[in-house]
Backbone as a printed PyTorch tensor [residue, N CA C, xyz], in Angstrom:
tensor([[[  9.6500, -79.9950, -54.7400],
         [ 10.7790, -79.1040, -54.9920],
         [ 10.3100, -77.6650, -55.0190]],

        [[  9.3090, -77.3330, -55.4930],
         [  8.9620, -75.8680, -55.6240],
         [  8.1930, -75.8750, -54.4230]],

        [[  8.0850, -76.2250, -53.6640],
         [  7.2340, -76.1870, -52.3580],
         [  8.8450, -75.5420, -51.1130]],

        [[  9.9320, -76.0350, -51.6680],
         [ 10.8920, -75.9020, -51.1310],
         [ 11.7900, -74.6920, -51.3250]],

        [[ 11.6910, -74.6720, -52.2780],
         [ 12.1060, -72.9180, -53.0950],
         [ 11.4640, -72.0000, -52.3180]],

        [[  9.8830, -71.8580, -52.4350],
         [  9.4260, -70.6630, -52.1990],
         [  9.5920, -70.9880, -50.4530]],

        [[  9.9300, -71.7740, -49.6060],
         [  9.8150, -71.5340, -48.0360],
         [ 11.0030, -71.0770, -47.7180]],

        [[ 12.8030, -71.4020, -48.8630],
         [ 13.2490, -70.8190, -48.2960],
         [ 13.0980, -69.3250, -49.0810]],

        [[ 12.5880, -68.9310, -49.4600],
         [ 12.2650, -67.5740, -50.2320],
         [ 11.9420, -66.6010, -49.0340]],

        [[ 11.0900, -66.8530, -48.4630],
         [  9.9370, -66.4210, -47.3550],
         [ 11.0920, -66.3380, -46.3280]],

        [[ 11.7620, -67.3870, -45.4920],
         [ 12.9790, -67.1350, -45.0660],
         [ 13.9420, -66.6290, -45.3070]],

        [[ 14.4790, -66.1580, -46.4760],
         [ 15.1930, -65.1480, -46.6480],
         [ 14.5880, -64.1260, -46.5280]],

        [[ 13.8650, -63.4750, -47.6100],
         [ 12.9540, -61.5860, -46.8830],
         [ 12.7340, -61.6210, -45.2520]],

        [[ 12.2220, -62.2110, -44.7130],
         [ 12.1600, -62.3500, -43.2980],
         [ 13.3040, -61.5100, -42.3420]],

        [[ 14.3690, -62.4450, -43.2480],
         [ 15.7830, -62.2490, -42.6010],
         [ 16.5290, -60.8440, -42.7930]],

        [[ 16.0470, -60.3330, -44.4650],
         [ 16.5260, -59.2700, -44.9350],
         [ 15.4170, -57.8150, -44.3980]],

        [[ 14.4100, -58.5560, -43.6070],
         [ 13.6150, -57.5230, -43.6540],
         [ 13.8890, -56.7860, -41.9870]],

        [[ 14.2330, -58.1840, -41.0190],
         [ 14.5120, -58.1120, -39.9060],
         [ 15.9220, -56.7540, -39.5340]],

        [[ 16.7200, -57.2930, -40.3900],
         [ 18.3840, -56.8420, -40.4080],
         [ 17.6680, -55.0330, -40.8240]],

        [[ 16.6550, -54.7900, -41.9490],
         [ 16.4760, -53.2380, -42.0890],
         [ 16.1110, -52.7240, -40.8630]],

        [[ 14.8240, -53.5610, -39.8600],
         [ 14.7600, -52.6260, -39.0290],
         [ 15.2130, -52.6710, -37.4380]],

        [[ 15.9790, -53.6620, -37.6850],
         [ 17.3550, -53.2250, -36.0980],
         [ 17.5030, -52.0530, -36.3350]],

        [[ 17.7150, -51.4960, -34.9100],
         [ 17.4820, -49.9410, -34.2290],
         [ 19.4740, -49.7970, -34.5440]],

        [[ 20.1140, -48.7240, -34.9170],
         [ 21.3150, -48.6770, -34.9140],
         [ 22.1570, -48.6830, -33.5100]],

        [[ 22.8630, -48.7180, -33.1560],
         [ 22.9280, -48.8460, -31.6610],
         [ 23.3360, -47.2700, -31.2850]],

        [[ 23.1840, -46.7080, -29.7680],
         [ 22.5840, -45.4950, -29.8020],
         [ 23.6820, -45.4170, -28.5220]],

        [[ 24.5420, -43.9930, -28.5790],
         [ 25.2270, -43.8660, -27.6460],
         [ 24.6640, -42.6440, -26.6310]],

        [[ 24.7120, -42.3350, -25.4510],
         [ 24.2860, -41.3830, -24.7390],
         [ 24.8830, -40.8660, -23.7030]],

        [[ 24.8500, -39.4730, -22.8420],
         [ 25.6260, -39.0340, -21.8470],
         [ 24.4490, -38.4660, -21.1010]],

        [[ 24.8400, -38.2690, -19.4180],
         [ 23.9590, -38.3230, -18.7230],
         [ 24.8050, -36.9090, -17.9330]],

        [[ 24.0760, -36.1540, -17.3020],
         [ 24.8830, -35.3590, -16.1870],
         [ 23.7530, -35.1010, -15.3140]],

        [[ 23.9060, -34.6620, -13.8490],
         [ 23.4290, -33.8050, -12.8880],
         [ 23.0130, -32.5220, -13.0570]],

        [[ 22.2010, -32.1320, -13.2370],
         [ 21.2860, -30.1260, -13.9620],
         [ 21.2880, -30.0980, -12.6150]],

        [[ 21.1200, -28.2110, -12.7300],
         [ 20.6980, -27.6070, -11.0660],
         [ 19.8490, -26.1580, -11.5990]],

        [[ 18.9050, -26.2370, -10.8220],
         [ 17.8170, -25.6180, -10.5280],
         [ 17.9670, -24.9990,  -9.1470]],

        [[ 17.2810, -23.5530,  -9.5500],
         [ 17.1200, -22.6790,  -8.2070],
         [ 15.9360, -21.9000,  -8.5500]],

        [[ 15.2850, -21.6390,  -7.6490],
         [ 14.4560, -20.2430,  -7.2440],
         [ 14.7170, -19.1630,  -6.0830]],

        [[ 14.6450, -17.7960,  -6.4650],
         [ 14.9790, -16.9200,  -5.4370],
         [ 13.6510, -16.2350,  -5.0730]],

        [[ 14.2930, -16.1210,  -3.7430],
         [ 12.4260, -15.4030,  -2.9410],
         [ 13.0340, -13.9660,  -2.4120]],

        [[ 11.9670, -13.4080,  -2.7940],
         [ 11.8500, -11.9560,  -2.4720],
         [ 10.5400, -11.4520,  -2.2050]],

        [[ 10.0720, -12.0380,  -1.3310],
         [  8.9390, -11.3580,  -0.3280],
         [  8.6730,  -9.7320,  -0.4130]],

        [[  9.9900,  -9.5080,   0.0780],
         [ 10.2390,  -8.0140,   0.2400],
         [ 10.2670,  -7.0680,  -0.4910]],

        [[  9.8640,  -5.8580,  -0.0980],
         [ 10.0590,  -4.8210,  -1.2290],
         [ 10.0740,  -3.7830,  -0.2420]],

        [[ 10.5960,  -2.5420,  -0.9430],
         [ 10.3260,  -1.1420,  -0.2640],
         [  9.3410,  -0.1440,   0.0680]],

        [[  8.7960,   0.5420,   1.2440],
         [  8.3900,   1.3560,   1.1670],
         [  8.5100,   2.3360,   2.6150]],

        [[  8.4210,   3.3290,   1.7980],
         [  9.0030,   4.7870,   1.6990],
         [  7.8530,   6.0600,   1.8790]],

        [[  7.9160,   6.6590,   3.0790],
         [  7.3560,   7.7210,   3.0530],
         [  7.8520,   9.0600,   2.6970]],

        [[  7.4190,   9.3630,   1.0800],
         [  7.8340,  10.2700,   0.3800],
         [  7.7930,  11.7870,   0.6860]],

        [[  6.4780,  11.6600,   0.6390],
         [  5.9200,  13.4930,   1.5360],
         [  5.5170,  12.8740,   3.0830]],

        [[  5.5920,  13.6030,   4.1930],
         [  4.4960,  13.6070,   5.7060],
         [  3.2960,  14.1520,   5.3170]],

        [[  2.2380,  13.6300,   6.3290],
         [  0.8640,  14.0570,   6.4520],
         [  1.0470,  15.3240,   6.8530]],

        [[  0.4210,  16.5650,   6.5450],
         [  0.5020,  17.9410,   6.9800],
         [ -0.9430,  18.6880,   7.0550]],

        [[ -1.2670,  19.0760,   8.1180],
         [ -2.3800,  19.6760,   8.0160],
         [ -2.2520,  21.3560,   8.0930]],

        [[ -1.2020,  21.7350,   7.5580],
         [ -0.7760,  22.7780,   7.7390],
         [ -0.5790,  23.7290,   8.6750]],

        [[ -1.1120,  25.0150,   8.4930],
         [ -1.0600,  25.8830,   9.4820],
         [ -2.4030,  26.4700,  10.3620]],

        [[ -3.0230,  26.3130,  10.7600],
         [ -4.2280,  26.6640,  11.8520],
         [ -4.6420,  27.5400,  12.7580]],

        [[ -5.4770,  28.2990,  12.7500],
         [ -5.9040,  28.7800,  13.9350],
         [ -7.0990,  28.0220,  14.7110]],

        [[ -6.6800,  27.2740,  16.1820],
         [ -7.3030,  26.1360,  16.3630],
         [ -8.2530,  26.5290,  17.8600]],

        [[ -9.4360,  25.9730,  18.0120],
         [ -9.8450,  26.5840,  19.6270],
         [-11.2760,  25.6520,  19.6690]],

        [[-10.6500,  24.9550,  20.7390],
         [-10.8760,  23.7670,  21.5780],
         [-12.4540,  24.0410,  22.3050]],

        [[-13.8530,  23.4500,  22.6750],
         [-14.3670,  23.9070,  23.2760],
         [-14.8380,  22.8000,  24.8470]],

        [[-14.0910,  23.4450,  26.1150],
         [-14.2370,  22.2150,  27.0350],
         [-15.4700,  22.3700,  27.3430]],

        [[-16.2390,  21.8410,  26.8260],
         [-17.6450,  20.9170,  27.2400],
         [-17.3340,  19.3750,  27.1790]],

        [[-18.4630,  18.7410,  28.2070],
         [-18.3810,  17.5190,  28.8010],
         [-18.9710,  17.0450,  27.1520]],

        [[-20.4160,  17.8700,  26.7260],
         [-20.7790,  17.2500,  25.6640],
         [-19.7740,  17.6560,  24.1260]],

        [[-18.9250,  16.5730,  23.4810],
         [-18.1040,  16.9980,  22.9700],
         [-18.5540,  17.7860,  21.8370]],

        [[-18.0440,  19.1310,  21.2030],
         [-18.2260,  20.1070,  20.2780],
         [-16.8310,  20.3890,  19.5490]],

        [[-16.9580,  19.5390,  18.4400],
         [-15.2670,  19.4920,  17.2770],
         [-15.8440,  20.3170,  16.3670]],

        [[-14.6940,  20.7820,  15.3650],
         [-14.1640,  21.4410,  14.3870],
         [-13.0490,  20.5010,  13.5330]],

        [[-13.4900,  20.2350,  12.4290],
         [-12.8180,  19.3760,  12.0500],
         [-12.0280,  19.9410,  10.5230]],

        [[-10.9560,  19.4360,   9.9340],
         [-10.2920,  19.9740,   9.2170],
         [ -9.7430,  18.5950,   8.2230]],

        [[-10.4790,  18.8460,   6.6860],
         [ -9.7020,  17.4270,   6.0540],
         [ -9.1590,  17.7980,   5.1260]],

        [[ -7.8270,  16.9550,   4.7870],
         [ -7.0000,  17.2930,   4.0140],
         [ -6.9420,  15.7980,   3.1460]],

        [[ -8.0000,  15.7870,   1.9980],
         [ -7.7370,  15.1100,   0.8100],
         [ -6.6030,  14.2710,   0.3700]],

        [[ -6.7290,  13.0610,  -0.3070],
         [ -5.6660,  12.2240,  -0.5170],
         [ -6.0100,  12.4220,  -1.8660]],

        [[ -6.4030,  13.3160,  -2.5570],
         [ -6.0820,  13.9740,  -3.6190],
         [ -5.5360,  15.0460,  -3.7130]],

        [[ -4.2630,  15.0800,  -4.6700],
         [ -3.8120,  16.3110,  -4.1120],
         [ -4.1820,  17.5260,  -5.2300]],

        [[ -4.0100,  18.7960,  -4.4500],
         [ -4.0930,  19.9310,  -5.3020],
         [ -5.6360,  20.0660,  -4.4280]],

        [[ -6.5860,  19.5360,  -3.7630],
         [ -7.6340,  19.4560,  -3.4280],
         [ -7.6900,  20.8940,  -2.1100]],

        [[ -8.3400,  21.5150,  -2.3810],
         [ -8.6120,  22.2720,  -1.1840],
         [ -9.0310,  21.6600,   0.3040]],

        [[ -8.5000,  22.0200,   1.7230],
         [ -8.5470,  21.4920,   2.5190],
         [-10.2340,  21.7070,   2.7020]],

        [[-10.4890,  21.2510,   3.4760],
         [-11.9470,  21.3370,   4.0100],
         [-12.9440,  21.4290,   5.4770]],

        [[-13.0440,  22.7470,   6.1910],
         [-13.1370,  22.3610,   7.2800],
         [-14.6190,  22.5950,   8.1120]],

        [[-15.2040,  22.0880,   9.1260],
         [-16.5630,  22.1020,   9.4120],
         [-16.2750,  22.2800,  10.9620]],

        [[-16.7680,  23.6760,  11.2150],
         [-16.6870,  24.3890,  12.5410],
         [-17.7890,  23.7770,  13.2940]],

        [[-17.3970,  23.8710,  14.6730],
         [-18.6600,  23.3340,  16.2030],
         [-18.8190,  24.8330,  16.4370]],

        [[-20.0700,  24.5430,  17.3400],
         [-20.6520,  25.6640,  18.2080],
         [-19.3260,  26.5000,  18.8010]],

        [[-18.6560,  26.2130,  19.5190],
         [-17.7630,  27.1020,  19.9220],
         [-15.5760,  26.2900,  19.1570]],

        [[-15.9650,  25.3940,  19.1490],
         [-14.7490,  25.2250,  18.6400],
         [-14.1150,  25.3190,  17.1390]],

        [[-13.4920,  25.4750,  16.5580],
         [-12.9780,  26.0440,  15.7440],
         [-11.9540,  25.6850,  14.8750]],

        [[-11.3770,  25.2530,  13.4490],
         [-10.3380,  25.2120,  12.9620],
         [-10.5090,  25.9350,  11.3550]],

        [[ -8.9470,  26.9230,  11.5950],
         [ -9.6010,  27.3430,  10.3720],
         [ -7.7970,  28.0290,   9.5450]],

        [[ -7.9400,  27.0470,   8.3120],
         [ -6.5470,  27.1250,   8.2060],
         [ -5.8020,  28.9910,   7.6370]],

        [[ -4.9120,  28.6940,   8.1090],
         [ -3.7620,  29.8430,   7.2710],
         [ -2.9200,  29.5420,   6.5720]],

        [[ -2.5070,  28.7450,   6.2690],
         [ -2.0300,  27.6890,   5.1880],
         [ -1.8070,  26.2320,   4.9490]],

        [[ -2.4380,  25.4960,   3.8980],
         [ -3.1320,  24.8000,   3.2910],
         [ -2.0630,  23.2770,   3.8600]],

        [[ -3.1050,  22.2500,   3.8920],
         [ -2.0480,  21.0700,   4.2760],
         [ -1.5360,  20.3670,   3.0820]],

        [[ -1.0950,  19.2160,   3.0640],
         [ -0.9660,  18.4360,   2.0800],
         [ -0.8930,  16.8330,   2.5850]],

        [[ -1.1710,  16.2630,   1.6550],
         [ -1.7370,  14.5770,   2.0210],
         [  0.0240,  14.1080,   2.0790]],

        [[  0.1280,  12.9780,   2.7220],
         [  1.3050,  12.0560,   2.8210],
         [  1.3590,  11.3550,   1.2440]],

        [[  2.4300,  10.9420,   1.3830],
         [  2.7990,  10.3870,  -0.2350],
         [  4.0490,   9.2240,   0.0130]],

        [[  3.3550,   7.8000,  -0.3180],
         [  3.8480,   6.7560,  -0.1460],
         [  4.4270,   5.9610,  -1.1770]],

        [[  5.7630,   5.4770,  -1.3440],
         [  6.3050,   5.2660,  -2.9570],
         [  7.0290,   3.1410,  -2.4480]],

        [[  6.1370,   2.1810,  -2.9470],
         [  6.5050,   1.0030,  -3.2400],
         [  7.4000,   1.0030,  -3.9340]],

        [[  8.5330,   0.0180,  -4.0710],
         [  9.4660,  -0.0530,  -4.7470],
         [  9.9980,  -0.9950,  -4.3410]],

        [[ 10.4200,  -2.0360,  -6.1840],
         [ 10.7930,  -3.8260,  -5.6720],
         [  9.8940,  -4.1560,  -5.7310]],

        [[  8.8880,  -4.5580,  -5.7600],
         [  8.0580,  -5.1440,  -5.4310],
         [  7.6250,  -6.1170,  -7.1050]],

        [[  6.7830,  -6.6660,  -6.9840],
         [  6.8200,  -8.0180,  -8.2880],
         [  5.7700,  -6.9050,  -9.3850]],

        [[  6.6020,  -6.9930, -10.2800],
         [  5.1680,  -6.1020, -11.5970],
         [  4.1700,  -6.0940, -11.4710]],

        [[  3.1460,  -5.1560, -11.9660],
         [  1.5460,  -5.4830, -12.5240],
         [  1.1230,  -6.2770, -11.2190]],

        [[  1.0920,  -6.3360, -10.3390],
         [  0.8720,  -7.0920,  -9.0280],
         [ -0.1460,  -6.0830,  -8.1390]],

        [[ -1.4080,  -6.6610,  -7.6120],
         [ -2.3240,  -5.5460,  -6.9400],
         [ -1.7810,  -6.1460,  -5.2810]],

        [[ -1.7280,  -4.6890,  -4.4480],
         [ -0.7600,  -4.7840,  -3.4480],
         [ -1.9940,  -4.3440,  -2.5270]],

        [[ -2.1790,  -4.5990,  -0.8500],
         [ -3.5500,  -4.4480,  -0.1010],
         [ -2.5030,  -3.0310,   0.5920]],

        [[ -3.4810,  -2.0920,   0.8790],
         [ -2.9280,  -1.0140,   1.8280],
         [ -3.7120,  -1.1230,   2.7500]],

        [[ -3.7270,  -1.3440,   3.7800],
         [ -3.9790,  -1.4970,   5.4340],
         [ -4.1600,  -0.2290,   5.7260]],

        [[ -5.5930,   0.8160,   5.9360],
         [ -5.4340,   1.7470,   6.4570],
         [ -5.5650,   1.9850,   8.1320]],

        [[ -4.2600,   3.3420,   8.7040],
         [ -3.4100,   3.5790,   9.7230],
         [ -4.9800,   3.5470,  10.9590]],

        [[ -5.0150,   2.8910,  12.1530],
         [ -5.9090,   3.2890,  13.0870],
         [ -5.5540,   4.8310,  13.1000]],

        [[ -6.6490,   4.9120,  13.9770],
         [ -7.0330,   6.4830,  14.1700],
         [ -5.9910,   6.7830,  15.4420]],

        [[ -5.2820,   8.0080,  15.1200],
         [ -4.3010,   8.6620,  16.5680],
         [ -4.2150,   9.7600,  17.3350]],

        [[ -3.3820,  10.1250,  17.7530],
         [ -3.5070,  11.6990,  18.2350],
         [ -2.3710,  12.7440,  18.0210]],

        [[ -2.2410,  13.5130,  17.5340],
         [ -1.3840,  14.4950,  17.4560],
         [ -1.1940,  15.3280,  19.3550]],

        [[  0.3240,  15.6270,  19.5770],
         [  0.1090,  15.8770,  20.6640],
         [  1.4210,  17.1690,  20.7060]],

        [[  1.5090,  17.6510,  22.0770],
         [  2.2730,  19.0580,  22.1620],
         [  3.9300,  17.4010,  22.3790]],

        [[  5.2040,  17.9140,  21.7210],
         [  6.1620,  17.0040,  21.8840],
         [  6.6850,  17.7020,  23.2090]],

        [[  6.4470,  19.0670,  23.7930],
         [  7.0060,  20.2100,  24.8500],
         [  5.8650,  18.8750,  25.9810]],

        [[  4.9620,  18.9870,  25.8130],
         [  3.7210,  18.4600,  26.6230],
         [  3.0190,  20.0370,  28.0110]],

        [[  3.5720,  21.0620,  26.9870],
         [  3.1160,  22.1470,  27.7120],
         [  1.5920,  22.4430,  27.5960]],

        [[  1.2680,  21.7950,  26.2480],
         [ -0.5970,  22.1930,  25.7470],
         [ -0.9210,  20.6550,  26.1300]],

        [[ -1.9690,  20.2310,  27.0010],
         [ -2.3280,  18.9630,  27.1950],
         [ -3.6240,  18.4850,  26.0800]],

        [[ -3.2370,  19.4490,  26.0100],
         [ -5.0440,  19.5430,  24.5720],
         [ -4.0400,  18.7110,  23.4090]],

        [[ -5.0950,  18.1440,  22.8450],
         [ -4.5410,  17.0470,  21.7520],
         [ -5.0930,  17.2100,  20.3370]],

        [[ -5.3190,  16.8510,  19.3080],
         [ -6.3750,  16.6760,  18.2790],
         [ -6.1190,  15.4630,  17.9080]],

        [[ -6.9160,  14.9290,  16.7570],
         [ -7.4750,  13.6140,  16.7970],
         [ -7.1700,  13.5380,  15.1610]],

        [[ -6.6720,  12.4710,  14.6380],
         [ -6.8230,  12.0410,  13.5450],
         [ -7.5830,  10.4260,  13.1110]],

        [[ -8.2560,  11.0960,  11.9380],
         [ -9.1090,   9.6830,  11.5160],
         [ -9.8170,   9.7340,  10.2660]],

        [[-10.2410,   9.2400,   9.6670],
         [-10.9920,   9.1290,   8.5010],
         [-10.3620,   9.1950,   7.0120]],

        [[ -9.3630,   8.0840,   7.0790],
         [ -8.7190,   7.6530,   6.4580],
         [ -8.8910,   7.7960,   4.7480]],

        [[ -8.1980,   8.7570,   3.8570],
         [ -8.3300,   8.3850,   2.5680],
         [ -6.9670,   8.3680,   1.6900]],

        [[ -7.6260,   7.6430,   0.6330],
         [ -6.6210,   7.2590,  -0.0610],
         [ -6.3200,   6.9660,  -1.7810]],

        [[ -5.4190,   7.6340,  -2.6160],
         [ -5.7270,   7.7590,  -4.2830],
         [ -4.1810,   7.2790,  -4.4650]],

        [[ -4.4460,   6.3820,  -5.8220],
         [ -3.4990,   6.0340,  -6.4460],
         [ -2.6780,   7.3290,  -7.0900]],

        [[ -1.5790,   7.3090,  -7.6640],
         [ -1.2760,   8.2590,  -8.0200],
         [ -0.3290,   7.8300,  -9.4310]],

        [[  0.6180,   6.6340,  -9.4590],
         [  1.0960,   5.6140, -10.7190],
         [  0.8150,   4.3710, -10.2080]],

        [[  0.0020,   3.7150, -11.0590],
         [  0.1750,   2.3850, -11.3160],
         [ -0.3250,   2.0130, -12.7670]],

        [[ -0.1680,   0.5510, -12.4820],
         [ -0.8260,  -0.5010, -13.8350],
         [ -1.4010,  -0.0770, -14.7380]],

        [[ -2.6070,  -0.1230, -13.3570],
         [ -4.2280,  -0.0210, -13.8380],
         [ -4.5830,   1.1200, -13.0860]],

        [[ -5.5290,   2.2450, -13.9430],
         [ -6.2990,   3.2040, -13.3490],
         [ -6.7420,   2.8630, -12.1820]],

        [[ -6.9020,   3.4200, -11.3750],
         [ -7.8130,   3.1890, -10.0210],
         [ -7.6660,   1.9970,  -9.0820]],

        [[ -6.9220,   1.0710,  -9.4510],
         [ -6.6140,   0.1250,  -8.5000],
         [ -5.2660,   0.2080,  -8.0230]],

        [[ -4.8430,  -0.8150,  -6.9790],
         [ -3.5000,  -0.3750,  -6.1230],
         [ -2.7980,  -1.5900,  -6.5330]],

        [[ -1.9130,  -1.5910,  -8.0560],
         [ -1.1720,  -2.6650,  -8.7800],
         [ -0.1370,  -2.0500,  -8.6290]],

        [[  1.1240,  -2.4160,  -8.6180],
         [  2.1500,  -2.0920,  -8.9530],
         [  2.2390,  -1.4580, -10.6040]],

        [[  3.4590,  -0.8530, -11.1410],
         [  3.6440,  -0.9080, -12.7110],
         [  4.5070,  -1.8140, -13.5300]],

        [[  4.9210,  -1.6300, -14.6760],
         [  5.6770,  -2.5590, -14.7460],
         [  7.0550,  -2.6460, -14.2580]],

        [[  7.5370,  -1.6240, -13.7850],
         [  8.9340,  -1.5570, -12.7120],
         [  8.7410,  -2.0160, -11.4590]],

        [[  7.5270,  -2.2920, -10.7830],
         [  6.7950,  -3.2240,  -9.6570],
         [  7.1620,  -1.6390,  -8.9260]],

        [[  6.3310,  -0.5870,  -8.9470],
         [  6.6730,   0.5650,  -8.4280],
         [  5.4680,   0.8600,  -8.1410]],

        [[  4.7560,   1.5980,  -6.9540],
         [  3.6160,   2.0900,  -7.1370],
         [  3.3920,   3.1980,  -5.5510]],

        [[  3.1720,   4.4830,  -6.6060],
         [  3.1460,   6.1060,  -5.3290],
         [  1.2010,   5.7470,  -5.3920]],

        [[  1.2020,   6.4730,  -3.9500],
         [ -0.0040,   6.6020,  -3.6810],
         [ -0.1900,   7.9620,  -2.6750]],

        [[ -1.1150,   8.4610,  -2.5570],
         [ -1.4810,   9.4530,  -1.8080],
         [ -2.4120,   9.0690,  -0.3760]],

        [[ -1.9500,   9.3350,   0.7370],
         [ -2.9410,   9.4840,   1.6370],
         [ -3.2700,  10.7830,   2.6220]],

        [[ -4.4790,  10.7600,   2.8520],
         [ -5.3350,  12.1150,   3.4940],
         [ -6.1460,  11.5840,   4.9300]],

        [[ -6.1770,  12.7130,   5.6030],
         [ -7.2820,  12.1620,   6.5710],
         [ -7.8860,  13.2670,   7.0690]],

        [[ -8.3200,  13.0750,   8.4950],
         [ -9.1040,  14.0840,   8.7250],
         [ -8.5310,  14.3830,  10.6530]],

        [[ -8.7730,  15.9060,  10.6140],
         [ -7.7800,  16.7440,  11.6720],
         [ -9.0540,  16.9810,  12.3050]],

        [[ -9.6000,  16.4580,  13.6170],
         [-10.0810,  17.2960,  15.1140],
         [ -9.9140,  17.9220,  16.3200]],

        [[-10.4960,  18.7610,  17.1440],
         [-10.1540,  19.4610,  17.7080],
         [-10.6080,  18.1140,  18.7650]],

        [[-10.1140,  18.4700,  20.6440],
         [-10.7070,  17.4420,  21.4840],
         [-11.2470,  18.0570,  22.2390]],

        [[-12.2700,  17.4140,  23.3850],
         [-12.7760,  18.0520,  24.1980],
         [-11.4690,  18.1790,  25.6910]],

        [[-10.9570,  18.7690,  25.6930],
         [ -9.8860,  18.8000,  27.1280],
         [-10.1050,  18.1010,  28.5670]],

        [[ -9.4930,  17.4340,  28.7420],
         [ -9.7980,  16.5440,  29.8110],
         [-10.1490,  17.2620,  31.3110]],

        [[-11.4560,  17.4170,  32.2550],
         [-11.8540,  17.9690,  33.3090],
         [-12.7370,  19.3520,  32.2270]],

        [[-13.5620,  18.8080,  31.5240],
         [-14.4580,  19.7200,  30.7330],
         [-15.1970,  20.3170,  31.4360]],

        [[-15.4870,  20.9250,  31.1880],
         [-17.0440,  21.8030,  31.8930],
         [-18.5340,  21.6990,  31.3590]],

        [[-19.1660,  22.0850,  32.3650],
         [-20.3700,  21.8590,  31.9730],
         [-21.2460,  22.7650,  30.8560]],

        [[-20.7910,  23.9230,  30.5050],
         [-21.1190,  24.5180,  29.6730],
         [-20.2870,  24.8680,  28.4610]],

        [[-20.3190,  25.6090,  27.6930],
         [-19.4440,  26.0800,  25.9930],
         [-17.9450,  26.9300,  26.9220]],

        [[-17.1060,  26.7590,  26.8110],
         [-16.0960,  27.2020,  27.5750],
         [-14.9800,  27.1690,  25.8400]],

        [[-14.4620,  28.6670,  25.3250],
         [-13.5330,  28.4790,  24.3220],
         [-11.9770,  28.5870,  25.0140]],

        [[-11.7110,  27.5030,  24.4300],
         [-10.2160,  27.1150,  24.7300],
         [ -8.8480,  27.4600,  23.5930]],

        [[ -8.0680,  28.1610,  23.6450],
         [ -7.1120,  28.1180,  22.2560],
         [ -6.5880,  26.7260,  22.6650]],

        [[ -5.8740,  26.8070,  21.5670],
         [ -4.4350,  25.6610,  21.8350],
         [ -3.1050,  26.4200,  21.5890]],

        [[ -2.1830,  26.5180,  22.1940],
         [ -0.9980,  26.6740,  22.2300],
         [ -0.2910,  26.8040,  21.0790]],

        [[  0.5470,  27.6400,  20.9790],
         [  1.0780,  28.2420,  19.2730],
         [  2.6340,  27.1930,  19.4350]],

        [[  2.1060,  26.1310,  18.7770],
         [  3.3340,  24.6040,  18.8540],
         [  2.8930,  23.9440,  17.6140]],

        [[  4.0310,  22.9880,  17.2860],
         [  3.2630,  22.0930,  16.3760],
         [  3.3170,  20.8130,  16.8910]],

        [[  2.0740,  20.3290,  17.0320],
         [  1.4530,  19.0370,  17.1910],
         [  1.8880,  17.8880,  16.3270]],

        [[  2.6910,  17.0600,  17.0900],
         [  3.0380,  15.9230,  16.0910],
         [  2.4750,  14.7740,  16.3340]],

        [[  2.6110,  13.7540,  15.6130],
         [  2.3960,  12.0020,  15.8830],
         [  2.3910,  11.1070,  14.9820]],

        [[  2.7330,  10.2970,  15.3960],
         [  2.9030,   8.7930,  13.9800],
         [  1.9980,   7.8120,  14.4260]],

        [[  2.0160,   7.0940,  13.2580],
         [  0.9630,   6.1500,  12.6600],
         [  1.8480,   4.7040,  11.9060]],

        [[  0.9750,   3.8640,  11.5050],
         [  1.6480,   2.2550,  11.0320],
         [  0.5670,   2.5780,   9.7540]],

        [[  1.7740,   2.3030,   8.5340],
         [  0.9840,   2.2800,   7.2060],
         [  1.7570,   0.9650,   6.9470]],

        [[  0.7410,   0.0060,   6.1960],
         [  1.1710,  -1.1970,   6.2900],
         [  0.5360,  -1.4680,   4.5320]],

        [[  1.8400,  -2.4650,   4.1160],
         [  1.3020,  -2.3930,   2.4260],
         [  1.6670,  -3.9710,   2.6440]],

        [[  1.1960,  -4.9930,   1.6620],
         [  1.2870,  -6.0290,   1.4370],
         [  0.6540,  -6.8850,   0.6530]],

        [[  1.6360,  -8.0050,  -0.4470],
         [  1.0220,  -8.9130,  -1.1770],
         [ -0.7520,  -9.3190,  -0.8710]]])
């Protein structure tokens, strides 16, 4: 008899213990979410100031062996131009150039951006009355706002101006001569464009 008591004892807690931990029954709703991402590759840029090498008194020397005068105008600005005369050719300013000035905009924050500097070109008469040309090349280039000091990041408006400079030569004129022969150049202004290329 007491062997019988306590088994159904054990069977009851069992039963009472089972019934505590059934899970309550659990109701739920389900829907379809939507997700997007937007791409913007793109951003702006803007040539703020032109390259200017100002004003010149310029003179060409046709020799076969070439003899330049060269004239650089800093991609720092406020910088005095700088120029280094040839045997007979010549550049020598009358008023001062100033570097080009390039302004990103749009572009993703705090983000360091590559500037591709422009091949080398030629400035030329747009009349094509002076066949004499000069030469641009020697590419420089200064941050002016960003991020970070000295590197080419965007800011936090994903904005970033920069300065560029290069360097102004005289050419040797095509059917040169064999000796120092001084050539002016034509009282015009010499124009020409270039590909400035910025990118992620």
């Amino acid at each position: 008899m007491k062997n019988r008591i306590a088994s159904t004892m054990t069977i009851t807690s069992l039963s009472v213990a089972a019934m505590l931990f059934t899970p309550a029954t659990v109701f739920a709703e389900s829907i379809t979410a939507n997700a997007s991402v937007t791409v913007q590759n793109s951003f702006t840029l803007a040539e703020t100031t032109p390259l200017s090498f100002g004003t010149v008194v310029a003179i060409a020397n046709d020799n076969t062996a070439p003899d330049l005068a060269t004239l650089v105008v800093s991609a720092t600005s406020g910088t005095a131009d700088v120029a280094t005369q040839g045997t007979v050719a010549s550049l020598v300013a009358i008023s001062p150039g100033t570097p080009a000035t390039f302004t990103v905009s749009g572009a993703a924050p705090n983000t360091v951006l590559t500037i591709t500097d422009a091949s080398a070109f030629q400035l030329t008469d747009p009349s094509s009355t002076d066949t004499k040309v000069f030469d641009v090349s020697n590419f420089t280039k200064t941050v002016v706002t960003s991020g970070t000091p000295f590197t080419y990041d965007t800011d936090a408006t994903g904005t970033l101006v920069f300065n560029y400079g290069a360097t102004l030569s005289t050419s040797t004129p095509s059917g040169g001569a064999a000796s120092d022969n001084a050539i002016a150049y034509d009282n015009v202004t010499f124009t020409g464009t270039y590909t400035m290329q910025v990118e992620y």
